[in-house]
C-alpha positions in Angstrom: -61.2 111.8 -136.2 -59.0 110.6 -133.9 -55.3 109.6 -135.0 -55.8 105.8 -134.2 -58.4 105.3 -136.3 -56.4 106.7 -139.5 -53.3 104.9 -141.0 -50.6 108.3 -141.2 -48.9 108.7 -144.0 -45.5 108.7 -144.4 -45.8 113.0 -145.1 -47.8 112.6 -142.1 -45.4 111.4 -139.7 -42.5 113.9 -140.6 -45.4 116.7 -140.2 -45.4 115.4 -136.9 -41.7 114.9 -136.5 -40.5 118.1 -137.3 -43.4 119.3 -135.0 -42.3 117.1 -131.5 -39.1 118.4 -132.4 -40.1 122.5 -131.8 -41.9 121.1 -128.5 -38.8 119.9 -127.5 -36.9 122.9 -128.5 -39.5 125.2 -126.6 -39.3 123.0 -123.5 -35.3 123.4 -123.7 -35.6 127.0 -124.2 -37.6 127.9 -120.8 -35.3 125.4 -118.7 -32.1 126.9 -119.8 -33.6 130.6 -119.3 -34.0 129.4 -116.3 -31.0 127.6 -115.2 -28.9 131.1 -116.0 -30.5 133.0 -113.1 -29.8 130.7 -110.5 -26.6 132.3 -109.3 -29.8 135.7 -109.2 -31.9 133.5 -106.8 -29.0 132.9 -104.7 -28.0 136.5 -103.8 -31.2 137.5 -104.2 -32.2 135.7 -101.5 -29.5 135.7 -99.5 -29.1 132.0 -99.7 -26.2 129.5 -98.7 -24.7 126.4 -100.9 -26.7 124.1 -98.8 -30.0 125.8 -98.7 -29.7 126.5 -102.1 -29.0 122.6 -102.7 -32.3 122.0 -101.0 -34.8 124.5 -102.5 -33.6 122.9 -106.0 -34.4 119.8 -104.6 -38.8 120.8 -105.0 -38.6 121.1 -108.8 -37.7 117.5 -109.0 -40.7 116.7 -106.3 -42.8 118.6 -108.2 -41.9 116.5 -111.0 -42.0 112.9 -109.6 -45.3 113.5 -108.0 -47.2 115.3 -111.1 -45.9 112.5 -113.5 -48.5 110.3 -113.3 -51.3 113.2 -113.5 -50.0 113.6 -117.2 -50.3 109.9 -117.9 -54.0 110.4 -117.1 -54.2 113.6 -118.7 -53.0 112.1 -121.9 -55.5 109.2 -121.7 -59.1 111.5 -120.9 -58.2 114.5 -123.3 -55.7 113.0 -126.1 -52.1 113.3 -126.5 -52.3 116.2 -129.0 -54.5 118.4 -126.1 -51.9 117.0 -123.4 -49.1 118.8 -124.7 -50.2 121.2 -125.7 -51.9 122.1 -122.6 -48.9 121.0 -120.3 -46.4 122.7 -122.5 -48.2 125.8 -122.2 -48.4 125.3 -118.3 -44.7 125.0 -117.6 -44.1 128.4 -120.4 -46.4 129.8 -117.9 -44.6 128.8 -114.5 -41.4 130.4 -115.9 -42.2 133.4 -114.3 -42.8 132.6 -111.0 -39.1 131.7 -109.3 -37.9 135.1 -109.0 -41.3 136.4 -107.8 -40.7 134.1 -104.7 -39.8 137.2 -101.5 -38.5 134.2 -99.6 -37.3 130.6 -99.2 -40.5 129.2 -97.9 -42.4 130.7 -101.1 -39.6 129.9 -103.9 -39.8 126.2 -102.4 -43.1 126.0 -102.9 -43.2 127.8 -106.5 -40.4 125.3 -107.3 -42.6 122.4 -106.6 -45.5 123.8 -108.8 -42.2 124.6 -111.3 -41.2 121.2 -111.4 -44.8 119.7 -111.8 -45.6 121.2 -114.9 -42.2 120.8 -116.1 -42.6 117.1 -115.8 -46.0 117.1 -117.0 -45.2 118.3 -119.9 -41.6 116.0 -120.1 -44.1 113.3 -119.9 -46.8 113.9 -123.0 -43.8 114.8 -125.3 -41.9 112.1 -124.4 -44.6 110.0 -125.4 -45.9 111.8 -128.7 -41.9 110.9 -129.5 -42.3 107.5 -128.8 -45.2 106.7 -131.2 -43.7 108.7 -133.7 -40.4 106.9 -133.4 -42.4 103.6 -133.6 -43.9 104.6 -137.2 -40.9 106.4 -138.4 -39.1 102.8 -138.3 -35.5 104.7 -137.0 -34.2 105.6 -133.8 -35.0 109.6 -133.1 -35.6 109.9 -129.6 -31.5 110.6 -129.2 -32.1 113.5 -132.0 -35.5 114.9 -130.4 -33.1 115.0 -126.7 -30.7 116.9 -129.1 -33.3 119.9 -130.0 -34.0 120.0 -126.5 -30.7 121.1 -125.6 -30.4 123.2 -128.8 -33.4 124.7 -127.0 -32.2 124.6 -124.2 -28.9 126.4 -125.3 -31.1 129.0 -127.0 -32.5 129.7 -124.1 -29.0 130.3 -122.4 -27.7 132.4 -124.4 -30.3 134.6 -124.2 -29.9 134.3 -120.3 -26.3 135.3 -120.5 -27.5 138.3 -122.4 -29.8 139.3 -119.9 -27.6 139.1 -117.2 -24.8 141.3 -119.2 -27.0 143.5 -120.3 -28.2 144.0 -116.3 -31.8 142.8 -117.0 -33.6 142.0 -113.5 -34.7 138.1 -113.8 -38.3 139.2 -112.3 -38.5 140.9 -116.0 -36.1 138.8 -118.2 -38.4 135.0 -117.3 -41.9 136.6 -117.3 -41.2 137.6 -120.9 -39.4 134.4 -122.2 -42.8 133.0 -120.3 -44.8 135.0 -122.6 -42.8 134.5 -125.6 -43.0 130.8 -125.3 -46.3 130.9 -124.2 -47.8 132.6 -127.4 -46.0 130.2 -129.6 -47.1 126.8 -128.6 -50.2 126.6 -129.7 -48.6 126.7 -133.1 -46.1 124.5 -132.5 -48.1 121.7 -131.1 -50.7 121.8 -134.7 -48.4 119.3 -136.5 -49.2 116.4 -133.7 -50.9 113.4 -133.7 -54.0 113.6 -132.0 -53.5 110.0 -130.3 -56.3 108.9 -128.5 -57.1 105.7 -126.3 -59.6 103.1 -127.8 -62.7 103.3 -126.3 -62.6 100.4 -123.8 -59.2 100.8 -122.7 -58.5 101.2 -119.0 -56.9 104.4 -117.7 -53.1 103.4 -116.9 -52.3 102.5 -113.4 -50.8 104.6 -110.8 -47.8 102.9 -109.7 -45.8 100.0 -111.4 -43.2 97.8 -109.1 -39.8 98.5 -111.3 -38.5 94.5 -112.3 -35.2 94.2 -111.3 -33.9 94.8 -114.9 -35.2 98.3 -114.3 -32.9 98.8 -111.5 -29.4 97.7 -113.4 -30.7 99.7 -116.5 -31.6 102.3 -114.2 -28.7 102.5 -112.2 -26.4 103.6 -115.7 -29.0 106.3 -116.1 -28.8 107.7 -112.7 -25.1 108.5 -113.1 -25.7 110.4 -116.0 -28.7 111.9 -114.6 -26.6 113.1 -111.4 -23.7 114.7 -113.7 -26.7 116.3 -115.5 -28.4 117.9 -113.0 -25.6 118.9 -111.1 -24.4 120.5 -114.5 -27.2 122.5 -115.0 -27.8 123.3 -111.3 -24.3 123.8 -109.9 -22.0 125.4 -113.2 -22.9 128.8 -112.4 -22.1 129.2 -108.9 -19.3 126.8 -109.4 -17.4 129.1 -112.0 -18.1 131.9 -109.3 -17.5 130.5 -106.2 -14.0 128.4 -107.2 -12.6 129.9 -109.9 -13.8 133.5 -109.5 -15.5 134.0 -112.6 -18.1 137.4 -113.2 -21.5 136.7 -113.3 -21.7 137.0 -116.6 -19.2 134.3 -117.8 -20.7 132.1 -114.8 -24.0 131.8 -116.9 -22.1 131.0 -120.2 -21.0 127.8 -118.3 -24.2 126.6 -118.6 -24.3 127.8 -122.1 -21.0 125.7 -123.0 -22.6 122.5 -121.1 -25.6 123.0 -123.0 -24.2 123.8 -126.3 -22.5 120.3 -125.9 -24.9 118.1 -124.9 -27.3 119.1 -128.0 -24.1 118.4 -131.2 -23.8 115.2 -128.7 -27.3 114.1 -129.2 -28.4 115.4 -132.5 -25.4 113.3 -133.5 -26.2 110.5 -131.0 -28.5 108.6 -133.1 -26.0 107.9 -136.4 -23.7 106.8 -133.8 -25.4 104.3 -131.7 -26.5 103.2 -135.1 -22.8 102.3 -136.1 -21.4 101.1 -133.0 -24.0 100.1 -131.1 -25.4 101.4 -127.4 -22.6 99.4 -125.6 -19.4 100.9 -127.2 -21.3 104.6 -127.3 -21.9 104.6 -123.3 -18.5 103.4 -122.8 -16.8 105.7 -125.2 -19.5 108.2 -123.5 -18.2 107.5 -120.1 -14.3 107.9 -120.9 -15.4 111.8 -122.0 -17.5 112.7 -119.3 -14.2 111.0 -116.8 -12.2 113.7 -118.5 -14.7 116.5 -118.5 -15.3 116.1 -114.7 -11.4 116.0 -113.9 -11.3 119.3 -115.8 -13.6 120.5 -114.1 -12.8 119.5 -110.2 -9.4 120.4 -111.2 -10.0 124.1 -112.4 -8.5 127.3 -111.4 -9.6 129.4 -114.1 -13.2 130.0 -115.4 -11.9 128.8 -119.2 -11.1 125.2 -117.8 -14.0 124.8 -115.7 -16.5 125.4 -118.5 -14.2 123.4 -120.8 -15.0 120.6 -118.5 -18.4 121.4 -118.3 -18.7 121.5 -121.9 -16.9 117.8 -121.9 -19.3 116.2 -120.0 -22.2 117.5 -121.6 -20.8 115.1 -124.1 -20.1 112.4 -121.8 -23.4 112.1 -120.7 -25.9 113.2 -124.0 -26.8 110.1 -125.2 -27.0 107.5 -122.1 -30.5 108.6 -120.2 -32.1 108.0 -124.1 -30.5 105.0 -124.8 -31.7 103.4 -120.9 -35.2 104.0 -121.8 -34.3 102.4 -125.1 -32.8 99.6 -123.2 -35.8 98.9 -120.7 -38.3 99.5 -123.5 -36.2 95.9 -124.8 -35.4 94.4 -121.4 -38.7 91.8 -120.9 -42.0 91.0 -121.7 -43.6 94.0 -119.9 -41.5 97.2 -121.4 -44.3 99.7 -119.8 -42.9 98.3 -116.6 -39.3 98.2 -116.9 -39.6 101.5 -118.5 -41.6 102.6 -115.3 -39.0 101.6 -113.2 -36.3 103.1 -115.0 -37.9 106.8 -114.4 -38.3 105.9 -111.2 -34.9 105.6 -110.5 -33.8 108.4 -112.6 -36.0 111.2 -111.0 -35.0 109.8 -107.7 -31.4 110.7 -108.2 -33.0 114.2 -110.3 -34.8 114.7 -106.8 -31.5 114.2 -104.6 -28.9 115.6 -107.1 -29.1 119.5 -106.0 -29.4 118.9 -102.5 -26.5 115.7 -102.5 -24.0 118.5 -104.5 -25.3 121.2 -102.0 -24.4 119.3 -99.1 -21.2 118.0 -100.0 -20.1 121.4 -101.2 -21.2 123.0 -97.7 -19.3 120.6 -95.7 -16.2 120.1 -97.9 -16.0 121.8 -100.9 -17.5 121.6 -104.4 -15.0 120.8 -106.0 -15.4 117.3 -103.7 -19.0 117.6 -105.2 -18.0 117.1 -108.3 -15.6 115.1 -107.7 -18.5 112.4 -106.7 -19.8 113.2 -110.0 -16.8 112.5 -111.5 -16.7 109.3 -110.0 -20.5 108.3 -110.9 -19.3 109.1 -114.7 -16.5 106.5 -114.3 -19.6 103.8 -113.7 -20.4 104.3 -117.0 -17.3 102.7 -118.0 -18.0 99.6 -116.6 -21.8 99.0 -116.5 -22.2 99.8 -119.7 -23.3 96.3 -120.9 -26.9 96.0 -119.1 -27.6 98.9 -121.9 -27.2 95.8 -124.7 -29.8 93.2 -123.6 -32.8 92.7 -125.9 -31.7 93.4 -128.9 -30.7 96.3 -131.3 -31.3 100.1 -130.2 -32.9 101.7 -132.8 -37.0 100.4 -133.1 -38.0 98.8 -136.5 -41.8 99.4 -137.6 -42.7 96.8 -139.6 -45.8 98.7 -141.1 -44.5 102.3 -141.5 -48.5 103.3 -142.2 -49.9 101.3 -139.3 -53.1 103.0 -137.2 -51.7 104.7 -134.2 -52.9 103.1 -131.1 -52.5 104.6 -127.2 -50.6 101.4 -126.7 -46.6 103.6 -126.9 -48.4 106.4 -125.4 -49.1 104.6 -122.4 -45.3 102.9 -122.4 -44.1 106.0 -122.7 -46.5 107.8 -119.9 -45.4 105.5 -117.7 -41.6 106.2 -117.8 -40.1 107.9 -120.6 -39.3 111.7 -119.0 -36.0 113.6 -119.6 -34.7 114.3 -116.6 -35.2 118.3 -115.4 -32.3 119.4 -117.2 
């Protein structure tokens, strides 16, 4: 029977916890696989700063314009059959980037890259959300956390690869595979959340309120030091500071490694001092990682500073959906309208970074991230309206309904780390 019309118990739920938490994980573990053989594609391919800034522009097209397939993916088949179908989409899509035998063709396999990633951001996100909601305590900052541990995972095993001389067009098809054969057995401990029968499929498009803009305007700076991070370390360490290939990839291995302590500890703290004080604190750190950073002329320093503001900016892109999801009598909205803004900037991130560094330098790049970490400093109060930041469930065994899943569908979506 469908999840909504059973009341989980409390065993229940952590089943399901500890379950959205390996999705997570997996997810991580193909995007930072990927992200080491960037610095591949570019010589590869043959392919300048800027160019490069632009083809990584199509994963995050991919991604903006696939979201709202998943939203209706998640309300015809379930939420259960959503990710585990999406999941096992983007496992699959792993292997295509260093297939591509030219710029048109990896632009193109980048867009279908970036929609399933999404996709599959999407119906996790929102399995997250209504489990969240029943657990009665903030976890999403925690669930962000195994991503990245993911994610780091999936580094280091990059960084391996790339010592040990392993061709990428081997080294992602079989991390594809791996991750492929293990989600189905991941994904068993979810709640099968369905819609009630008469409820309307969610809507396409959702004008943001302006609360979504302020809210969403503290996320976007994080999300631009983020996917610059992720995008940019590697050939940064390589192109400034001279580093070998190898210790280039372990830069995204340090930033990684950073951002998952930072979140898995992210919820405790926000509990005890509140979502203001953390994104301020959080902004002073990423300030000094990014200084590091712009400032290095040896590859230690740089991925110091890389590693710095991976802590800087862990917890804020959680804590603005948070923040929306309290911000006015229509959170789906506001929520909404925070993603949009958030995969706007993931859309122009690579290609903004790209184009600075070809025409000045990319340590001016970062520089501008730098500077867009510093707004954290000072915005961070729209982050406090509406109330506290962790969700209360006032009935711990309450039926599931689609109701978070569709909030969540709308909006909630880590941005393609």
């Amino acid at each position: 029977m469908p999840e909504h019309s059973i009341p989980p118990s409390p065993s229940r739920i952590r089943r399901a916890r500890v379950s959205v938490g390996v999705v997570f994980a997996l997810h991580g573990a193909a995007q930072g696989s990927f992200a080491t053989r960037i610095p591949w594609l570019k010589d590869h391919l043959d392919l300048s700063t800027a160019v490069l800034g632009l083809a990584l522009a199509f994963p995050a097209v991919g991604a903006s314009i696939a979201m709202p397939l998943a939203s209706r993916f998640i309300h015809r088949y379930g939420a259960l059959a959503a990710v585990r179908g999406l999941l096992a989409l983007w496992c699959a899509a792993l292997a295509l980037p260093p297939l591509a035998p030219n710029l048109v063709v990896l632009c193109a396999v980048f867009t279908l890259f970036g929609a399933t990633a999404g996709m599959a951001d999407v119906a996790m996100n929102a399995q997250g959300v209504d489990i969240e909601r029943h657990h009665g305590q903030s976890i999403m900052s925690g669930l962000h956390g195994l991503w990245s541990v993911g994610s780091l995972t999936g580094a280091a095993l990059g960084v391996g690869a790339v010592h040990l001389g392993l061709d990428a067009r081997l080294h992602l098809p079989l991390i594809g595979l791996a991750l492929l054969a293990a989600t189905p057995l991941v994904c068993r401990g979810l709640l099968d959340i369905r819609p009630e029968p008469d409820e309307a499929p969610p809507p396409r498009f959702a004008l943001p309120p302006r609360s979504a803009w302020l809210i969403g305007a503290v996320g976007m700076c994080a999300i631009l030091a983020e996917g610059g991070s992720a995008d940019w370390s590697g050939v940064y360490l390589e192109d400034v500071t001279g580093a070998s290939e190898t210790v280039a990839a372990a830069s995204f291995t340090a930033f990684a490694c950073t951002m998952a302590v930072a979140r898995l500890a992210g919820d405790a703290v926000v509990r005890r001092l509140g979502p203001v004080r953390t994104v301020r604190a959080s902004g002073v750190l990423a300030v000094a990682g990014g200084t590091l950073v712009v400032t290095a002329h040896t590859p230690a320093q740089g991925i110091a500073g890389f590693g710095l503001l991976g802590v800087g900016i862990a917890v804020v892109v959680p804590l603005a959906f948070a923040a929306a999801g309290r911000s006015g009598p229509n959170p789906s909205q506001a929520i909404a309208g925070v993603a949009t803004v958030t995969y706007t900037t993931g859309l122009i991130a690579p290609t903004l970074i790209g184009g600075i560094g070809e025409l000045a330098s990319l340590p001016a790049s970062f520089a501008v991230v730098t500077a867009a970490t510093a707004v954290l400093v000072v915005s961070a109060g729209v982050l406090g309206a509406g109330g506290g930041s962790a969700p209360v469930a006032s009935d711990r065994t309450a039926p599931i309904t689609s109701a978070a899943s569709d909030r969540a569908t709308r909006g909630a979506a880590e941005p393609l780390p």
